[in-house]
C-alpha positions in Angstrom: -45.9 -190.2 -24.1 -45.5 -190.6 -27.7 -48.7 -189.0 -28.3 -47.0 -186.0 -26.5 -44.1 -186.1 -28.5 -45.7 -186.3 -31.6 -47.6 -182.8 -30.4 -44.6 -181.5 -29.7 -42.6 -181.8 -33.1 -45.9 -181.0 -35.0 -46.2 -177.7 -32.9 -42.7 -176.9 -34.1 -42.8 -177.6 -37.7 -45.9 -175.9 -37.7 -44.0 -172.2 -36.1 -41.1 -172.5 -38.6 -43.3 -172.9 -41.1 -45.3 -169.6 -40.0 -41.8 -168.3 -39.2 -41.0 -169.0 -42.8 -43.6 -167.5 -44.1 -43.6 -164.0 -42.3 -40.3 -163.7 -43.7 -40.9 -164.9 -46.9 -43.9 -161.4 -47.0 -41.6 -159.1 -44.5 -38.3 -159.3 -46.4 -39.3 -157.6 -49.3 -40.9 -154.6 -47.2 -37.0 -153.8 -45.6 -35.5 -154.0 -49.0 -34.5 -150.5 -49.9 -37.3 -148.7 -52.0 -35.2 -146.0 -53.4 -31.4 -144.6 -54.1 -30.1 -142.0 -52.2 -27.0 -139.8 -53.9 -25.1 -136.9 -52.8 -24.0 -133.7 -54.6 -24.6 -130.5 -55.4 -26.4 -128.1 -57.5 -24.9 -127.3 -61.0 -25.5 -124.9 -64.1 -23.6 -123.7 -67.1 -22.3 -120.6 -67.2 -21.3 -117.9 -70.5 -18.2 -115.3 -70.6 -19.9 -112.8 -72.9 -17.8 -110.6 -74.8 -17.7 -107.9 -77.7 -16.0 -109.1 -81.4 -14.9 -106.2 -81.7 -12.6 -103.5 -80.0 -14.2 -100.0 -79.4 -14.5 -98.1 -76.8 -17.8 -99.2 -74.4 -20.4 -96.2 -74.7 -23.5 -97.9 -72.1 -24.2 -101.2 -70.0 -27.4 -101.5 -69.5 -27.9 -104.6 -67.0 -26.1 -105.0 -63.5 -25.2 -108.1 -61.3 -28.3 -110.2 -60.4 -30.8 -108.9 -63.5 -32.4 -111.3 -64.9 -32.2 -111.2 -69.1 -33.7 -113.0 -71.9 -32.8 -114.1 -75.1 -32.1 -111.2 -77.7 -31.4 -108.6 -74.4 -29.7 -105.9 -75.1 -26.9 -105.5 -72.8 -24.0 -103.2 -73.7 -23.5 -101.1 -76.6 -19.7 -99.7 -78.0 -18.9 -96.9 -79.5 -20.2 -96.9 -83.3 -19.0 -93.1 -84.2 -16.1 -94.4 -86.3 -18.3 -97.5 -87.8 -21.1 -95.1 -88.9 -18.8 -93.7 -91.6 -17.1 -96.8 -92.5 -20.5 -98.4 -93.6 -22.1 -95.3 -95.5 -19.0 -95.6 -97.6 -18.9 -99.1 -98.2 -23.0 -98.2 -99.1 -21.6 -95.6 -101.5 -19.2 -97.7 -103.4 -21.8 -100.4 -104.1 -24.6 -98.3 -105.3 -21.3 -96.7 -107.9 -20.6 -100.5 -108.9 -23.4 -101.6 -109.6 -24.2 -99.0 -111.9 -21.1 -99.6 -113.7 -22.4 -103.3 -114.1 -25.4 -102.2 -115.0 -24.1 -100.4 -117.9 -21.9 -102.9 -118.9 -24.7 -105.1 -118.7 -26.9 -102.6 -120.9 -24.4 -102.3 -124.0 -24.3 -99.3 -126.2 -27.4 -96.5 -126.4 -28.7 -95.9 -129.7 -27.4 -92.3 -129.1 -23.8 -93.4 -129.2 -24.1 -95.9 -132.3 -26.0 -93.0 -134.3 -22.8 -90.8 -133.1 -20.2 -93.7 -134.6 -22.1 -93.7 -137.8 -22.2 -90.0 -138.2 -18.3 -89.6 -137.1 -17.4 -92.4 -139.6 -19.6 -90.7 -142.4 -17.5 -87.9 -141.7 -13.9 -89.2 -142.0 -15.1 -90.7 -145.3 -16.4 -87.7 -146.9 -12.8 -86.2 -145.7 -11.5 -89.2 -147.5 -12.8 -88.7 -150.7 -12.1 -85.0 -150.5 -8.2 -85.6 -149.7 -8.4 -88.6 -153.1 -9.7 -85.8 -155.3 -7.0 -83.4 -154.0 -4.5 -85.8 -154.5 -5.5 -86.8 -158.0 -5.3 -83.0 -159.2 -2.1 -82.4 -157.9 -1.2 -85.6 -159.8 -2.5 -84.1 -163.1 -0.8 -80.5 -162.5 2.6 -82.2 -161.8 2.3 -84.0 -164.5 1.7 -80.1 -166.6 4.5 -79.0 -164.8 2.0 -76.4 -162.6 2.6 -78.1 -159.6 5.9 -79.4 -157.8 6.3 -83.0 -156.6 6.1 -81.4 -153.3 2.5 -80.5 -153.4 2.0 -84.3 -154.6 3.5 -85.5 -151.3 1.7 -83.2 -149.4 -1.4 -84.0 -151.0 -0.6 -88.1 -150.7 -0.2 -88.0 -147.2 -3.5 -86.3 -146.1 -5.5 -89.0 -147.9 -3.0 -91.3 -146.0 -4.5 -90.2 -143.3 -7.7 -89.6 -144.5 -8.3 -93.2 -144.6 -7.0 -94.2 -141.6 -9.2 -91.9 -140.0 -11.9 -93.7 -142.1 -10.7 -97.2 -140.8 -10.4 -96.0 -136.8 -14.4 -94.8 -137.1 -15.7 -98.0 -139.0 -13.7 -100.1 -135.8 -15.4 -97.5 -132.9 -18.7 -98.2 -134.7 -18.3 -102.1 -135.1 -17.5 -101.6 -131.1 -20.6 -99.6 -130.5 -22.6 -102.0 -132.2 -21.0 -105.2 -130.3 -20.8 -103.3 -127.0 -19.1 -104.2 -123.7 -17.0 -107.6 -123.7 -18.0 -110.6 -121.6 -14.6 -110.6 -119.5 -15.2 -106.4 -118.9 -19.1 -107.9 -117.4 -17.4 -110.5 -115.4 -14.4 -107.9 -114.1 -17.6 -105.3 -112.9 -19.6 -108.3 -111.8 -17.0 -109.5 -109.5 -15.8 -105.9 -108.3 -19.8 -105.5 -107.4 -19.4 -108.9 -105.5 -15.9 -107.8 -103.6 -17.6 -104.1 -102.6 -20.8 -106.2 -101.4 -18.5 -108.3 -99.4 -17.2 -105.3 -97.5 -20.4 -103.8 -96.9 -21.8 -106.3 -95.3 -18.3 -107.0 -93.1 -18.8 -103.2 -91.9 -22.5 -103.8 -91.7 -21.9 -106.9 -89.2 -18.9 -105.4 -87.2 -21.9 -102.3 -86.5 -24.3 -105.2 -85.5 -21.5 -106.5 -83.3 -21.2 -103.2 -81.3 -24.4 -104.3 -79.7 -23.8 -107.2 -77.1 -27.0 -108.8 -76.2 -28.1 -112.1 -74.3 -27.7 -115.5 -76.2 -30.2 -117.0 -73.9 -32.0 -116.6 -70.9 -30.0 -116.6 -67.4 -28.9 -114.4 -64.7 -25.9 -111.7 -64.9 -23.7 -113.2 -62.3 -20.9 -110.6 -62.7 -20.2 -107.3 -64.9 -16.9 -107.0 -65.3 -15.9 -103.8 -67.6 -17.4 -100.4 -67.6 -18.3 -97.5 -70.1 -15.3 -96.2 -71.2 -13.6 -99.2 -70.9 -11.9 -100.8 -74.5 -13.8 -104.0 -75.4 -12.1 -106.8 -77.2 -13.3 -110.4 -77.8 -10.8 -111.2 -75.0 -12.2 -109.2 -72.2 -15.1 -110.6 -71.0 -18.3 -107.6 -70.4 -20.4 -109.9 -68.6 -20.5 -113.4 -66.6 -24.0 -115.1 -67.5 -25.5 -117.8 -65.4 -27.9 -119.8 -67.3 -30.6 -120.5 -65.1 -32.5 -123.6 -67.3 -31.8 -126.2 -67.3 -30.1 -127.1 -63.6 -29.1 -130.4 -62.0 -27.3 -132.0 -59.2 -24.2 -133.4 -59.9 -24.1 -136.6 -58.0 -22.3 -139.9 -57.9 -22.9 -143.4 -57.6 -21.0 -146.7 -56.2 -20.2 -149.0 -58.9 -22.6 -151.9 -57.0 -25.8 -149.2 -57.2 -24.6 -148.1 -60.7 -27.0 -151.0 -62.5 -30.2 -149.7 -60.7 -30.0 -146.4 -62.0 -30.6 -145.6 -66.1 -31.4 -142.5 -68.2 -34.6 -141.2 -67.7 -35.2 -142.5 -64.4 -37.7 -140.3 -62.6 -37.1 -138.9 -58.8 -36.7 -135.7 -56.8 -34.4 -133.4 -55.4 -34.0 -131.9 -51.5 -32.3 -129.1 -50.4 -30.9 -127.9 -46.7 -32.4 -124.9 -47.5 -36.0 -125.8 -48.8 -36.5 -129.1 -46.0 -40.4 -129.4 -46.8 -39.9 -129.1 -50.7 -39.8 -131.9 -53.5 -37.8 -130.5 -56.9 -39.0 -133.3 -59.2 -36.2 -134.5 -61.7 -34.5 -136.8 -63.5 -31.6 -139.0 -64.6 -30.0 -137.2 -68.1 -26.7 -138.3 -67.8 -24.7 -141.1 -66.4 -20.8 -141.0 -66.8 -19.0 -144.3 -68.9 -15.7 -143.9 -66.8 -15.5 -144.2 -63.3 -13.4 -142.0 -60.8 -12.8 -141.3 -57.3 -15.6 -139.7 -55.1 -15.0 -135.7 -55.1 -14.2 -134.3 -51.7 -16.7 -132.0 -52.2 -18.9 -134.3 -51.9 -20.3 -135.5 -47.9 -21.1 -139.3 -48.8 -21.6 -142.7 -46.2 -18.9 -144.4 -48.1 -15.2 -143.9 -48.3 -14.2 -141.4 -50.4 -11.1 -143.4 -52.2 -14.3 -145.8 -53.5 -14.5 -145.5 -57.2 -18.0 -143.8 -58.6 -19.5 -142.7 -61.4 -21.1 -139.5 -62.3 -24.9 -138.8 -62.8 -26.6 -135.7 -63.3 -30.3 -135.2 -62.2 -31.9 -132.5 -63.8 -34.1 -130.5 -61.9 -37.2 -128.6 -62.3 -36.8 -124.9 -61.1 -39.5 -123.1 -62.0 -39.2 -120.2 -59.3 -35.1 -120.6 -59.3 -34.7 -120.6 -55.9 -31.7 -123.1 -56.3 -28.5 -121.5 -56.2 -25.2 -123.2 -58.4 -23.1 -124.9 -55.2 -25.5 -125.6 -52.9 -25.3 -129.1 -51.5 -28.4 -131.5 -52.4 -29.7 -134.9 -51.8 -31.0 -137.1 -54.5 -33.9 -139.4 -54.2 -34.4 -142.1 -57.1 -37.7 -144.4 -55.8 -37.0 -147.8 -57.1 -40.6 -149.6 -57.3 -42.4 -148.2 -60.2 -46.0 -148.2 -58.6 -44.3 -144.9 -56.4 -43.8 -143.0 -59.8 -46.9 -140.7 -59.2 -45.6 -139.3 -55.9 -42.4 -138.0 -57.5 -43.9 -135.1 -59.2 -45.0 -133.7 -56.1 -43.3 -130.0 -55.6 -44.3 -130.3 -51.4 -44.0 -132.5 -48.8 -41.5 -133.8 -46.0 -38.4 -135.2 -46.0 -38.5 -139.3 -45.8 
């Protein structure tokens, strides 16, 4: 009897300790082995509009064109631009020659001509002295009248002045332009530059073209139409890069960092893998979006994350609802790049 009662107890140690041990190697197999989040497909999108106001002369691109970088889209009317930059052209190419000759001084030409004009006045000098003397002597002999003296004073009076405004022109001829008249052309040259360039830019600005690659998701003025850098031309989806804006419970938010590798499915692409990842995770926590169909309540407090997603053919539309898988155990890493397969 004991005998059998000693079977007995042994037998049942023995099962919970087999019981214990399937459970120890089973419980780990029904943990979860990935995060599931819900959201949606997002992308940025660009208002593109002229800096300028003109009139709108040609679009070139419609609704649903695809457009690179550089693109020319729209063009405005340049007819009252055109004119506007040849003169501003004009007006430095007539500056800087002025600076130039500044810059050059006086030609030898005009110094010879300041030497020869003050020769002049003083051999017209020493002719009115001469005069002067004589009728200085004849006054004197009573064969001329104090009134010839006078006369004859005051030419050499100005005689010599003459003589004194050459010698001055010359010394200026010689020392040419002054620094401040330089720095004055110098910086009228700068101020005409300045003004060429603003027309030249405002005629670069009459062209409209893509600041990166995307989709024209609406056009929204026509030729003929007056542009401003109000009015929008053109509503430009930017196709790369895309991710699903999703959210995460606060209890899940530990298991999930930047980086983190996983994959995207659509409702309209069931048998397709986008492979992605974690880029951003959100530091302040809010209330779950209606827009978004979750298992939990929707007054539970989440946090944002945003999976970017590899597009390549973009098939993936901005809206559309998607399902986000991040695979917890690191040794199913290699699977996630997969762009096929079934839905788990």
């Amino acid at each position: 009897m004991r005998r059998r009662i000693v079977l007995i107890i042994s037998a049942i140690l023995i099962a919970g300790a087999a019981a214990g041990v399937a459970y120890w190697f089973i419980q780990p197999s029904s943990r979860p082995q990935q995060l599931v989040l819900y959201g949606n497909v997002d992308l940025r999108q660009v208002d593109l509009a002229f800096n300028g106001n003109e009139r709108i002369a040609v679009v070139l691109v419609q609704e649903g064109d695809v457009v690179h970088k550089g693109e020319l889209l729209a063009k405005m009317d340049t007819s009252r631009l055109e004119p506007q930059v040849a003169q501003a052209r004009a007006q430095v190419a007539a500056q800087r020659a002025v600076v130039e000759r500044l810059r050059n001084g006086s030609r030898p030409e005009e110094i010879a001509q300041a030497r020869a004009n003050l020769a002049s006045a003083m051999a017209d000098a020493a002719n009115a002295r001469r005069i002067y003397e004589r009728e200085k002597f004849l006054v004197e002999k009573a064969a001329a009248t104090q009134q010839d003296v006078d006369n004859a004073k005051a030419a050499l009076d100005v005689a010599d002045a003459k003589v004194e405004v050459n010698r001055k022109a010359l010394d200026l001829a010689i020392a040419g332009p002054r620094a401040e008249d330089v720095a004055q052309g110098e910086a009228q040259l700068r101020a005409n530059e300045a003004q060429f360039a603003l027309v030249c830019q405002q005629l670069a600005d009459a062209n409209l073209a893509a600041p990166t690659d995307g989709v024209i998701r609406s056009r929204l003025m026509e030729p003929g139409d007056m542009a401003s850098p109000q009015r929008p031309v053109f509503s430009l989806a930017i196709t790369n890069p895309k991710w699903v804006r999703a959210y995460v419970s606060e209890p899940d938010l530990a298991r999930v960092r930047p980086g983190m590798t996983g994959y995207v499915m659509v409702d309209g692409f069931p048998n397709r893998r986008f492979a992605g990842w974690v880029g951003f995770i959100s530091p302040v926590a809010e209330f779950t979006p209606k827009t978004v169909q979750t298992e939990e309540l929707r007054t539970s407090l989440v946090y944002e994350v945003r999976v970017f997603v590899k597009d390549t053919d973009n098939v993936l539309r901005l809206g559309m609802p998607a399902t986000v898988y991040l695979p917890l155990d690191d040794n199913e890493m290699l699977s996630q790049h997969s762009t096929t397969g079934r839905r788990p």
